[in-house]
N, C-alpha and C positions, 0 to 999 in steps of 0.2 A: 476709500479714495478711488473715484474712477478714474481711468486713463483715457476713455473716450467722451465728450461733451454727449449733451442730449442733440437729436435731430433742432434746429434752428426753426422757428416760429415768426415768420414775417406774415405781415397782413394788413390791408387796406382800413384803417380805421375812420378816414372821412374821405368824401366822394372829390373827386380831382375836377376841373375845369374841360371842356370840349375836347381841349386839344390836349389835355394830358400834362399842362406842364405844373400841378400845381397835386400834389402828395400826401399823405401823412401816412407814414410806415413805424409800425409799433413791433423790436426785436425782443425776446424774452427768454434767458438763460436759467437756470437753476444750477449752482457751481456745486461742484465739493472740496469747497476751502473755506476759511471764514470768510467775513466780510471785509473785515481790516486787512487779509491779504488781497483779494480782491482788489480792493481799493487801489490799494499799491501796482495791482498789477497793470488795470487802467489808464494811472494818472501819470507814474514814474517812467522819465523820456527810456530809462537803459530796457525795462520791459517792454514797452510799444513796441521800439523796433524789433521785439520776438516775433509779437503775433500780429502785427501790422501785414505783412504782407498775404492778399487770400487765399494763394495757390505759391507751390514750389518754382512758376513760372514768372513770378511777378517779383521785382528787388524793387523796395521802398529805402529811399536813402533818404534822409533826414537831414537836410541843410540847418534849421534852427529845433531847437524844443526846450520851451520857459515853461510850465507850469504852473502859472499861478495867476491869480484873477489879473487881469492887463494884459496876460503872457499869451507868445503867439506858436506855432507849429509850424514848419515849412516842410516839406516833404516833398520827392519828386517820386512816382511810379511808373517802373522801368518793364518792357516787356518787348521782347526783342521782334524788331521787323515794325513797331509801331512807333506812332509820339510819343515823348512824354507825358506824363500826367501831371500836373502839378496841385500840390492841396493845399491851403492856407488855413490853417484850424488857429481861433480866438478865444481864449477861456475866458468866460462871462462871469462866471458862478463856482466855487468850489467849495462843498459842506463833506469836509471828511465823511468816509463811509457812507453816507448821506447821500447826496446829488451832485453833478457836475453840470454846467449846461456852456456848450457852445457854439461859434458859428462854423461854418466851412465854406469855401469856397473851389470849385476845381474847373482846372481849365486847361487848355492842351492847345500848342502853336499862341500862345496870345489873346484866344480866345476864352472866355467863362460859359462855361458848360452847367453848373450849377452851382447856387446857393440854397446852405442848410441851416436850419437851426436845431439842434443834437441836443436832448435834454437825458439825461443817465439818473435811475434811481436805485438807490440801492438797499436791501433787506438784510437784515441779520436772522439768519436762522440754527443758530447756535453754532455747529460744526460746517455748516453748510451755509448759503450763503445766495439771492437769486437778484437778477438784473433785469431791469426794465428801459431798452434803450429805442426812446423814441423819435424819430428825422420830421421837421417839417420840409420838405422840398420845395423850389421852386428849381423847375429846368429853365432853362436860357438859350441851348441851344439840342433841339431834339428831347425827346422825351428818355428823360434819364432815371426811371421809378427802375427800371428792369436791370440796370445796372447797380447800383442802390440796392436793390432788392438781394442780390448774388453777392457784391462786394463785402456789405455790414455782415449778411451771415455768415459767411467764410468766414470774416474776420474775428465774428463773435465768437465762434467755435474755435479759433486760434487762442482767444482770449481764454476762454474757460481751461481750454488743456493748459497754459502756461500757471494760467492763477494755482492750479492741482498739482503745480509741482515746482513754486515759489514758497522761501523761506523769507519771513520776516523778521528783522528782530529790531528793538526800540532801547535804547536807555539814557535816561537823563545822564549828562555828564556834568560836576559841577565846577562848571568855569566856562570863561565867554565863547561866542563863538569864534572870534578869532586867535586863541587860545587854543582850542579844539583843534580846527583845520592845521593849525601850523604843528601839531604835535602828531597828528597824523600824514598829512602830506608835507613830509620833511624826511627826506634822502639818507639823514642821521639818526634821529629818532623814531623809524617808523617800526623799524627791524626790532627794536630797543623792548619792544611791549606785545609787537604782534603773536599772537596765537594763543591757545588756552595753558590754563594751570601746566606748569611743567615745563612747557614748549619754550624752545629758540630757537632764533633762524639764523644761516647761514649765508650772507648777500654772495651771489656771483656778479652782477647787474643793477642798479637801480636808480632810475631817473623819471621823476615823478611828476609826468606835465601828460597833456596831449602829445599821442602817439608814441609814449614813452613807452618804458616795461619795468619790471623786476622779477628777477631771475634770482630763486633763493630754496634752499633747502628749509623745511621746518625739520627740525629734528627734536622725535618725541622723549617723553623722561627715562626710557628703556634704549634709548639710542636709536633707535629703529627712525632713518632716513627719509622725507617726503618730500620729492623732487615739485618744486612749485614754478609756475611761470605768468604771473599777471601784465596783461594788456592794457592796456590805460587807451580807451576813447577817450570823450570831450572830457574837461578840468574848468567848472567854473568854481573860481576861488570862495571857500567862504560858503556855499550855497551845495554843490554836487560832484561827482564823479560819477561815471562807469569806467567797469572792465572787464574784462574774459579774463576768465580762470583755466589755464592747460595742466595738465598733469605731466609734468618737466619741462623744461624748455623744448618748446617747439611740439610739444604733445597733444596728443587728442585734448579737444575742450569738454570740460565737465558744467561748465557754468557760466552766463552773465549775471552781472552783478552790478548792486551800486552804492554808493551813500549821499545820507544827506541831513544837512545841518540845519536845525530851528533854533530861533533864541527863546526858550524859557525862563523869562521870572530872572533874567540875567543869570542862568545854565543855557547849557545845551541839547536839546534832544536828538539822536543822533539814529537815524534809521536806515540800518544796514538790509538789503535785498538780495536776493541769491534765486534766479532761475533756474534749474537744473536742465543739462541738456536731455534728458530722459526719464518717464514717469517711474522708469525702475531704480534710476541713477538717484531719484526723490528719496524713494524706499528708503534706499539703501543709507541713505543719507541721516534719515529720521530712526533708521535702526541704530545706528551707531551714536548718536544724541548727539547731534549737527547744533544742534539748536541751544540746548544746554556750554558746547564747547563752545559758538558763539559766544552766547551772554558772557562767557569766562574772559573770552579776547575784550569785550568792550569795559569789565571790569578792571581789567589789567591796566587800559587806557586811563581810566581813570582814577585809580591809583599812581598813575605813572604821573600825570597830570600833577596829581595835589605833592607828589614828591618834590616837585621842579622848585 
């Protein structure tokens, strides 16, 4: 697992029109993560807004983000002394692991600056994992290849580091999706099941919507304390959540994070997300079997489920 992406690979692949407003830029990453996290880290709105933004100068705030073929992106970029930016991204296409392809649009004062049509491919290379993201351009106002050019590769190199240090984890649950959500985002029973073999929690706090939290101790089978503090962003019922993960209340953050809920075969497939905030924080995470103590949490869930 590396901690740095590869140098970013932009290049002119068909000749543009006189005046430059007319593009095609072909971006090309090789990750070290699989593909299915990848994927994840792509498409799911709570990781965009990681590696969304190209530089530590630039705040991307995300007014909408739907994911799914119809579903739209709103996003404004923030960069102090300047306009706004504004971006309207449309998902056209979505083939898990596979391809993504969408529109964009960005504009600033009112104005449209450009439209793109963004097509994403994706390879499985066992452990590894590499992307092909190709922009057709059209500028609209000034030639915008040169901005494009420095924007997507930042952003891809954001993308890559975040993919190398995201946990995924998947498991059918069996019962409806609404079923599912209410046993989990439910202020009584969340406490009820959350955590691995062994584990319960201790609520100080918990109120489970947009811009809510929960404030709770896990405390392990040996007694041993672990002060917890989740932030709750957006809440779409039935479909997603994000949150940041603090180590106590009001503590340094270790993680974003998210869920989200498919209907299977009438189950649920329920897929849990964890960005860590540091490639070491990753490490450390996958030494201690992060991954394993998940699957245990989402098992509990659903045991808890067929008890009710």
């Amino acid at each position: 697992m590396t901690s740095n992406p590869k140098p970013s690979i932009a290049k002119m692949t068909s000749p543009h029109d006189r005046k430059g407003r007319f593009a095609t830029l072909t971006f090309e990453r090789e990750v070290a993560a699989p593909v299915s996290t990848l994927w994840q880290a792509w498409t799911a709105p709570a990781a965009r807004a990681v590696w969304a933004a190209p530089s530590p100068s630039v705040t991307v705030d995300f007014l909408e983000a739907d994911t799914r073929v119809g579903g739209r992106e709103v996003s404004l970029c923030k960069v102090e002394g300047q306009p706004d930016i504004r971006c309207e991204a449309g998902w056209l296409e979505l083939q898990p692991a596979l391809r993504s392809v969408n529109y964009e649009v960005i504009s600033s004062a009112g104005v449209s600056q450009s439209a793109a049509l963004v097509t994403a491919d994706f390879a499985d290379l066992g452990k590894r994992s590499s992307l092909v993201v190709t922009v057709q351009l059209s500028s609209l106002a000034g030639d915008m290849e040169a901005g494009y050019r420095q924007g997507f590769g930042a952003g891809l190199d954001n993308l890559a580091g975040v993919a190398e240090r995201t946990m995924v984890l998947q498991r059918v649950i069996r019962a409806p999706r609404a079923v599912v959500w209410n046993a989990w985002m439910n202020n009584e029973t969340l406490p009820l099941w959350w955590g691995p073999e062994g584990y319960s929690c201790r609520t100080k706090r918990i109120d489970l919507r947009t811009g809510g939290e929960w404030v709770f101790d896990m405390i392990g089978p040996d007694g041993t304390v672990y002060p917890n503090h989740h932030l709750y962003g957006e809440v779409r019922p039935e479909e997603r959540f994000g949150y940041t993960l603090l180590w106590g209340e009001n503590g340094p953050k270790h993680a974003d994070a998210w869920a989200s809920f498919e209907d299977r075969d009438g189950f649920t497939e329920v897929t849990l997300g964890m960005v860590m905030s540091t490639a070491a924080g990753f490490q450390e995470a996958m030494g201690f079997g992060a991954v394993e103590l998940g699957l245990e949490t989402l098992g509990k869930l659903d045991r808890f489920i067929a008890s009710q």
